[in-house]
KOLNU-42209 format. One line per field, with one value per residue (C-alpha): residue number from 1; x, y, z. Coordinates in nm, 3 decimals, padded with zeros to 5 digits. Last residue first. Example, Ala and Ser with C-alpha at 12.3 -4.5 7.8 and 13.67 -1.06 7.14 Angstrom:
BEGIN
seq <- 2; 1
u <- 01.367; 01.230
v <- -00.106; -00.450
w <- 00.714; 00.780
//
This chain:
BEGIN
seq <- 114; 113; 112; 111; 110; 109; 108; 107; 106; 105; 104; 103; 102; 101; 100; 99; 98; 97; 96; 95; 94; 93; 92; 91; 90; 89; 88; 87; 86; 85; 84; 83; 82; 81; 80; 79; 78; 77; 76; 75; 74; 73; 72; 71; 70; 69; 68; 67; 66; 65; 64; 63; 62; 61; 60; 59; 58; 57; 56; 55; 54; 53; 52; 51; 50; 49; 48; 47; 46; 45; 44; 43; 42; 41; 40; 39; 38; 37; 36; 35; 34; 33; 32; 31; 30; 29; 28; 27; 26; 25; 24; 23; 22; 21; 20; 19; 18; 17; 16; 15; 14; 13; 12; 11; 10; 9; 8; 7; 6; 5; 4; 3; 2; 1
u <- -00.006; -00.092; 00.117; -00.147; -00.025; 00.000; -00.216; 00.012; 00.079; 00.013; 00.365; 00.457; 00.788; 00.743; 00.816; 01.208; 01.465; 01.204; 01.060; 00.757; 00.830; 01.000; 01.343; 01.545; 01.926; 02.105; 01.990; 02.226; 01.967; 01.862; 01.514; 01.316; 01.075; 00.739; 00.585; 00.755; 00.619; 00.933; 01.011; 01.227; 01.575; 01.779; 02.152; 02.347; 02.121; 02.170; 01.844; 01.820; 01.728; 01.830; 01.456; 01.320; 01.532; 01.569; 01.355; 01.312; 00.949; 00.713; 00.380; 00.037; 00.011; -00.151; 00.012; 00.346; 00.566; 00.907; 01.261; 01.526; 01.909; 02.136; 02.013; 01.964; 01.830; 01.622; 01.494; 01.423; 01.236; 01.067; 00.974; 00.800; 00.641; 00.726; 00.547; 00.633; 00.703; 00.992; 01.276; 01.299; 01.623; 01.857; 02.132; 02.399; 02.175; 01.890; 01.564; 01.297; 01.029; 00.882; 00.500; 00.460; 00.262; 00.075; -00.251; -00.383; -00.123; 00.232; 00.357; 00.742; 00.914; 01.250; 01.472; 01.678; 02.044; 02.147
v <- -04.045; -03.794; -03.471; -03.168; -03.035; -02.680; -02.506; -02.343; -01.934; -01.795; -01.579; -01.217; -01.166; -01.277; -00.975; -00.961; -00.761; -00.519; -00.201; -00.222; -00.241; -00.573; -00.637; -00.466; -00.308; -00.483; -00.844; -01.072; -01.292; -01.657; -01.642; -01.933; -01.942; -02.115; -02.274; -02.457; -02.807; -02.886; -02.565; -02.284; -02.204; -01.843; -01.787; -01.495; -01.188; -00.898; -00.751; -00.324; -00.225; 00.175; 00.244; 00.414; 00.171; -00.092; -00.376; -00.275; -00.199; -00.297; -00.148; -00.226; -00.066; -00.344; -00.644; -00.481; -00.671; -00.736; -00.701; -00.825; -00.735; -00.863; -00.587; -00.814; -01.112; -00.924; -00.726; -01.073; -01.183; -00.894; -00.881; -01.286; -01.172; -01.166; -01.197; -01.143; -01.329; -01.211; -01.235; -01.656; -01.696; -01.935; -01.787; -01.689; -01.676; -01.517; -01.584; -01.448; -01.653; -01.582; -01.665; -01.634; -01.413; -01.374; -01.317; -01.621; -01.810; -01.843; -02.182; -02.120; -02.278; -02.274; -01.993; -01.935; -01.862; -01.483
w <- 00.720; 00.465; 00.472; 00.318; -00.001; -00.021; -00.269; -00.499; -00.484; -00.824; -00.891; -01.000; -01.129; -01.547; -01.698; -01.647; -01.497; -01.350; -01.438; -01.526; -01.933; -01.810; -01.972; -01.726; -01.802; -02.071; -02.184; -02.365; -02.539; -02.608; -02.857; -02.848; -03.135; -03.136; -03.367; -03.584; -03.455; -03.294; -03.124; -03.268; -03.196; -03.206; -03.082; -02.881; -03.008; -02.807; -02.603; -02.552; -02.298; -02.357; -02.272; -02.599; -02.862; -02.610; -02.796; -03.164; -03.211; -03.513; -03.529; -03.474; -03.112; -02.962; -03.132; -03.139; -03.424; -03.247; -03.333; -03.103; -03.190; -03.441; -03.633; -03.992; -03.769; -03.579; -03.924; -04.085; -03.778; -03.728; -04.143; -04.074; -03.773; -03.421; -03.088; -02.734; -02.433; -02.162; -01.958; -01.924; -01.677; -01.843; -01.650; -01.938; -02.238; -02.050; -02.236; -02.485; -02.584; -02.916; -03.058; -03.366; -03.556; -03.924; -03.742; -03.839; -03.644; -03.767; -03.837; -03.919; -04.261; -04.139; -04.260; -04.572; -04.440; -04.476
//
């Protein structure tokens, strides 16, 4: 395995990781990895995340069947934050829907000046 980037995690030991469509671009969901996720994600060749509530790691789709396929990995340009380009089966949402990000602040409209 290549020797990874040296990654700014937060004081938790975390990073932040973004996880996307490869195909439409559509962001699915945020979560947040740890040095051993990353390792096992890369290993499993699917994602592996460190559950900040539960305080354990969980491999996404191994209770659901949703399981997210690796198709390539890149990180931002302060190291801190990871981009992570999947093939998503089934829904990526724990709700129920294709991705976690569905609900939406409605803008102010701008008035037409004339």
């Amino acid at each position: 395995m290549a020797r990874l980037p040296k990654f700014k995690f937060d004081d938790k030991g975390l990073i932040p990781a973004i996880v996307q469509d490869y195909k439409n671009g559509q962001v699915l969901m945020l979560a947040y990895m740890n040095k051993a996720s990353i390792s096992k994600t890369l290993k499993l060749g699917k994602t592996c995340f460190w559950s900040r509530s539960r305080k354990e790691y969980w491999v996404k789709g191994m209770t659901s069947g949703h399981f997210q396929y690796i198709k390539k990995i890149f990180y931002d340009c302060d190291a801190d934050t990871l981009l992570i380009k999947v093939r998503q089966v089934g829904k990526a949402c724990h709700t129920g829907k294709r991705s976690c990000f569905f609900r939406e602040i409605p803008l102010k409209k701008k008035s037409k000046k004339k």
